[in-house]
C-alpha positions as CSV (number, residue, x, y, z in Angstrom):
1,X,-25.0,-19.6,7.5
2,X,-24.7,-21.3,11.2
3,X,-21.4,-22.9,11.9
4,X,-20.8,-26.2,14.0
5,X,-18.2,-26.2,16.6
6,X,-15.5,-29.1,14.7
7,X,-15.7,-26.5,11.3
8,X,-14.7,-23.4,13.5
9,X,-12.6,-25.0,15.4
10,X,-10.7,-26.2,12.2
11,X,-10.5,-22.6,10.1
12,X,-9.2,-21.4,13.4
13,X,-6.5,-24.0,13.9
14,X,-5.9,-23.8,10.2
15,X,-5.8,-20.3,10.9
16,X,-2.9,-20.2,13.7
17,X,-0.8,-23.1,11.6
18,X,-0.8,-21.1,8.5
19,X,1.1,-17.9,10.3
20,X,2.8,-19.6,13.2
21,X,1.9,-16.4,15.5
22,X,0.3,-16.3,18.9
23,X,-2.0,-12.9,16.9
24,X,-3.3,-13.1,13.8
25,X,-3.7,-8.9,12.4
26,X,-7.0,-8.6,10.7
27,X,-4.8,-8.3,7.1
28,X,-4.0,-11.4,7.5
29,X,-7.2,-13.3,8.6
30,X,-9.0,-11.3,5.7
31,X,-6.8,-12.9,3.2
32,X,-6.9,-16.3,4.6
33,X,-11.1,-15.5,4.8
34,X,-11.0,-14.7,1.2
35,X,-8.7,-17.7,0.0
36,X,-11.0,-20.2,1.5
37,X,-14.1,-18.1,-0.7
38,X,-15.9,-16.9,2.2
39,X,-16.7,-13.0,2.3
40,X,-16.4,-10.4,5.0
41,X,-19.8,-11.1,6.7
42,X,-19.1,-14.8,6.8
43,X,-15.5,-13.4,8.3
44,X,-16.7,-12.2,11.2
45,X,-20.0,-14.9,11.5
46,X,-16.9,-17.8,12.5
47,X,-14.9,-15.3,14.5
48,X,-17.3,-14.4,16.6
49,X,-18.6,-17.9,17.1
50,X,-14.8,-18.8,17.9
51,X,-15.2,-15.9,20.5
52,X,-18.4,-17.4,21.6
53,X,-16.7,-21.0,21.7
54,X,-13.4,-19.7,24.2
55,X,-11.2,-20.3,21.5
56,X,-9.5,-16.6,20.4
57,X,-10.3,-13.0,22.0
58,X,-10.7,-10.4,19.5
59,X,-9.1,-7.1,20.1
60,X,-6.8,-4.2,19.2
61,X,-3.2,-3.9,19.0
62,X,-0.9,-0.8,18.0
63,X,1.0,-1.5,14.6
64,X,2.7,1.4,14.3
65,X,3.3,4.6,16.1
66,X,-0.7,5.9,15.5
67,X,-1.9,3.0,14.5
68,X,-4.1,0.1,15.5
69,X,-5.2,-3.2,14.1
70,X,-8.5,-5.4,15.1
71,X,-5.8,-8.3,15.8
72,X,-7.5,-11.9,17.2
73,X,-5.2,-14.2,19.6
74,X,-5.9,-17.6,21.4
75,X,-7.1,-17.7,24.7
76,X,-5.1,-20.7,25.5
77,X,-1.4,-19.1,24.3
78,X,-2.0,-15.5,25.2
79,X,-5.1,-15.5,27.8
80,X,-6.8,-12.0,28.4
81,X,-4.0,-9.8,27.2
82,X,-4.3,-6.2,29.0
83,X,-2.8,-4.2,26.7
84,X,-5.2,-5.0,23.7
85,X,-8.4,-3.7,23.9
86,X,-11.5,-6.3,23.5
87,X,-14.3,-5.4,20.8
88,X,-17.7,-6.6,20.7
89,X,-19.5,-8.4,17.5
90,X,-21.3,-4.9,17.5
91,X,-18.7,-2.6,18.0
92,X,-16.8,-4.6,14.8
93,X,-19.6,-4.7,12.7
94,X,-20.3,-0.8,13.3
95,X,-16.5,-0.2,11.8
96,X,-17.7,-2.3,8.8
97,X,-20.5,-0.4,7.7
């Protein structure tokens, strides 16, 4: 299913106003995925498009002392962060396989 700019560009400003945070953790955007009936394919089909489109990054962060989260910010409140580390579409949808 191909996405149009205006529909992206609402989930992900939907997105940001529903949690108030400059980074979204990937628990988070799954739920708010799920609630709106899309599954995990269609997920990361309009996050990558909203990569493509210069409107988040989509990264790492640590969570907790060993532990990291796939973690998405917007460009135009965080810019290029340097201490998260950027993923590719492929190297995300190699961790969901």
């Amino acid at each position: 299913m191909g996405f149009i700019g205006d529909e992206v560009t609402s989930l992900i400003n939907e997105l940001f106003e529903k949690y108030g945070q400059p980074m979204i953790y990937e628990t988070q955007f799954i739920i708010f995925f799920r609630h709106k009936g899309y599954d995990r394919k269609t997920m990361w089909e309009i996050l990558f498009k909203a990569k493509e489109m210069g409107l988040i990054n989509i990264g790492t962060a640590k969570v907790d002392r060993d532990k990291y989260s796939i973690c998405i910010w917007r460009l135009s409140e965080l810019g290029e962060v340097p201490d998260k580390d950027t993923l590719s579409e492929k190297e995300v949808l190699k961790k969901e396989d």
